[in-house]
N, C-alpha and C positions, 0 to 999 in steps of 0.2 A: 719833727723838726721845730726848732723853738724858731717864733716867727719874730725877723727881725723888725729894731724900731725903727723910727724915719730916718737916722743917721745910727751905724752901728761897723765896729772895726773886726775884722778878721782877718789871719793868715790865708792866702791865697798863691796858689801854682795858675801861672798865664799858659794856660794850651792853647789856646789860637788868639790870634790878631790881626786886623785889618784895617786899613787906612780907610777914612769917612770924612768926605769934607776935605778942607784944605788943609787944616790941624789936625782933628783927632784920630782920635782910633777907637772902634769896638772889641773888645776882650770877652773871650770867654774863659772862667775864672773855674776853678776846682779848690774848697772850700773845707776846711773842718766839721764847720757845726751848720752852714748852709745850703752844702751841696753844690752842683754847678750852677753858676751865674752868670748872666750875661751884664756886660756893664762897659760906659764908655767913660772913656777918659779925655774930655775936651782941652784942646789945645796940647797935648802932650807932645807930641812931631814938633811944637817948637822948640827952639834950643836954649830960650829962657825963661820955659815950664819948669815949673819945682817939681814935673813928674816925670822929666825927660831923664830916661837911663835908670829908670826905677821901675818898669814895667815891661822887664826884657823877654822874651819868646823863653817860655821853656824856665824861668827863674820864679824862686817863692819870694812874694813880698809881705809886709804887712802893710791893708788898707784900710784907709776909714771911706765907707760907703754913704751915699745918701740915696733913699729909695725913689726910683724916677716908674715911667710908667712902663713902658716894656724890658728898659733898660733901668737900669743903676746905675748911679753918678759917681765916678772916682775921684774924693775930694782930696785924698793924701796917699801921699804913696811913699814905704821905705823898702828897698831892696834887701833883703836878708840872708839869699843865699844866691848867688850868680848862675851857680853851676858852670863855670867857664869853659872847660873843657866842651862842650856840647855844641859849644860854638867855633871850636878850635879845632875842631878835628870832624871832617863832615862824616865818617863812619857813627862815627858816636852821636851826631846829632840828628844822619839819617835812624838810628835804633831808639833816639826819644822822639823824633816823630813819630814815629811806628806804636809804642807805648802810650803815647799823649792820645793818641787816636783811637786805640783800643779801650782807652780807660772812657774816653769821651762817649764813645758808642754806648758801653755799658752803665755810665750811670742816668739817673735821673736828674731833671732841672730841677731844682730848689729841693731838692730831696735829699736830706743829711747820711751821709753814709764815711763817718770818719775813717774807718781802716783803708778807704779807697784813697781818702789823703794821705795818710802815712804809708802807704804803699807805693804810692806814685813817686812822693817825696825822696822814700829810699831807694828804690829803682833809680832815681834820675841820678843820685847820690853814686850807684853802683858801677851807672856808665861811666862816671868822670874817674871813678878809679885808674890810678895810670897800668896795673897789670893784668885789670877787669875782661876776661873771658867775655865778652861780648853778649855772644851768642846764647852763651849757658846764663848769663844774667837774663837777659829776655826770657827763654823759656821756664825758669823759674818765675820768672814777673808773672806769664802768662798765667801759668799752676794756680798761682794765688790769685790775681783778679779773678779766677773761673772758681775757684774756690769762694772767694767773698761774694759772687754771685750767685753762687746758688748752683750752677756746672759744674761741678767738679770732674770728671769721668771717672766712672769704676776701674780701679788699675789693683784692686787689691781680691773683689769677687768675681765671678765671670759674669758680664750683663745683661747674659740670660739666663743661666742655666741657677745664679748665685752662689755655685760652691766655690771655698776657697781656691784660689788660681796655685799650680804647683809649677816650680821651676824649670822651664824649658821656654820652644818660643812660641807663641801666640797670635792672636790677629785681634784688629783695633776696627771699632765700628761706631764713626760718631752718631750714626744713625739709632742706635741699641744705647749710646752713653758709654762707652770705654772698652774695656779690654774683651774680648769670649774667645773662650777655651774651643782647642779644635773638634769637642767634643758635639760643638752647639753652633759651630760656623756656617753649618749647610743653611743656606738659605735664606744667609742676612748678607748685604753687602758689607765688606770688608775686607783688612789690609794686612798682610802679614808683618807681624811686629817679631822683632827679634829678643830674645832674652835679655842681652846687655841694655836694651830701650826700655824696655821695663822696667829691671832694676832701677836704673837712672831714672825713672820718671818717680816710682815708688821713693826712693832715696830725696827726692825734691821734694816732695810732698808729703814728708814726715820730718826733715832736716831742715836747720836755720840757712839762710843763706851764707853766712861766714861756713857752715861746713860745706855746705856744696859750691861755693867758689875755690876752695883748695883742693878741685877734682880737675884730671887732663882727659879732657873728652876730645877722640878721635873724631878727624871731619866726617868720616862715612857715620859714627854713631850722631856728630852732631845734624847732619842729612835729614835723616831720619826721625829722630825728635822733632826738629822742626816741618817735614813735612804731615806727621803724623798731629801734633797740636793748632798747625795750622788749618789742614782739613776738620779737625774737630770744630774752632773759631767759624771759620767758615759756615758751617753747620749752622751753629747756635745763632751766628749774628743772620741770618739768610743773604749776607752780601760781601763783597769782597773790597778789604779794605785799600785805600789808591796809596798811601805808604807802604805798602809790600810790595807791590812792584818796582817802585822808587827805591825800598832799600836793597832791593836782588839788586838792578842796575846799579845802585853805588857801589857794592860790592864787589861786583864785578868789573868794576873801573879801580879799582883799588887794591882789593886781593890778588 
């Protein structure tokens, strides 16, 4: 990670924010070329800060930073992509908290990891879509973050046995790392995964997202995927994230 100077500007996604003091706010910031950062932004809650409405939950800005000591000092701030929808529709902004939260957990603090930004970036992009499959954008988001970290689960060998998986239905063990064949099941804990889950998972994890957004995934297959990726999450991260529970309840106030 090239180490920033005493003042230094970059593109930044605002995933969290909190009121500090009578004015400001502290941000935690996901970053191009610095990774996530923690940084406050003094006096901005007033409403004749030239950073007020430029540093909105969930939107990318471009900033000019000065290095403080725990924190980082937001000295300029332009708003660059709103993502308004996220804000306008609380489905869609409960599934970018959910994502903001996921992506937060798995990176490191000052630790440069670009595709985590342009991942997050197009994600946030995906939900504002006005015909955007929700769901199926998430668990494609999911696919990739667990892929750019280093998780990806086996969905193509079986994750014990290694031989190629052949077309029928299966069972899923985040415990093992992904999919085993009923050949090799005895004796690991595991879930029975259906064919159509598979395919669709394989098909997300080899296809762009333009092609798997022009798929009609049934709610019992979408179920399924999402209980199956989220047990895996679950797994990896060893805790359970508090915007899952938040967004089952919006969902179910809504749907």
């Amino acid at each position: 990670m090239p180490r920033p100077e005493r003042v230094f500007k970059t593109q930044a996604i605002i995933m969290r924010r909190h009121e500090y003091g009578e004015a400001d706010r502290i941000l935690t910031l996901l970053t191009p070329d610095y990774g996530k950062l923690r940084a406050i932004a003094k006096g901005a809650r007033k409403l004749t800060s030239r950073l007020n409405g430029h540093l909105e939950l969930y939107s990318r800005a471009a900033l000019l930073l000065s290095r403080g000591g725990d924190l980082h000092i937001v000295s300029q701030a332009e708003q660059q992509e709103p993502f308004l929808r996220l804000h306008e529709d609380l489905l869609r902004g409960a599934y970018a908290h959910y994502i903001v939260e996921l992506t937060d957990r798995f990176s490191e603090d000052e630790e440069m990891h670009t595709p985590f930004f342009a991942l997050l970036n197009a994600a946030l992009g995906w939900l504002c879509a006005p015909q955007s499959d929700l769901a199926l954008a998430v668990r494609f988001f999911e696919l990739r973050l667990l892929r750019l970290s280093g998780f990806e689960p086996a969905l193509f060998e079986c994750a014990v046995g290694q031989e190629p998986l052949t077309a029928r239905d299966q069972f899923f063990s985040a415990a093992e790392g992904g999919v085993i064949c009923p050949e090799h099941v005895r004796g690991h804990s595991a879930t029975p995964l259906s064919l159509s889950a598979l395919k669709l998972l394989r098909h997300m994890a080899r296809a762009s997202y333009d092609s798997v957004s022009r798929l009609r995934v049934e709610p019992t297959l979408h179920a399924e995927l999402e209980r199956t990726l989220h047990l895996y999450l679950l797994h990896q991260l060893e805790l359970r994230l508090k915007s899952t529970d938040f967004l089952r309840q919006m969902r179910a106030r809504l749907l």
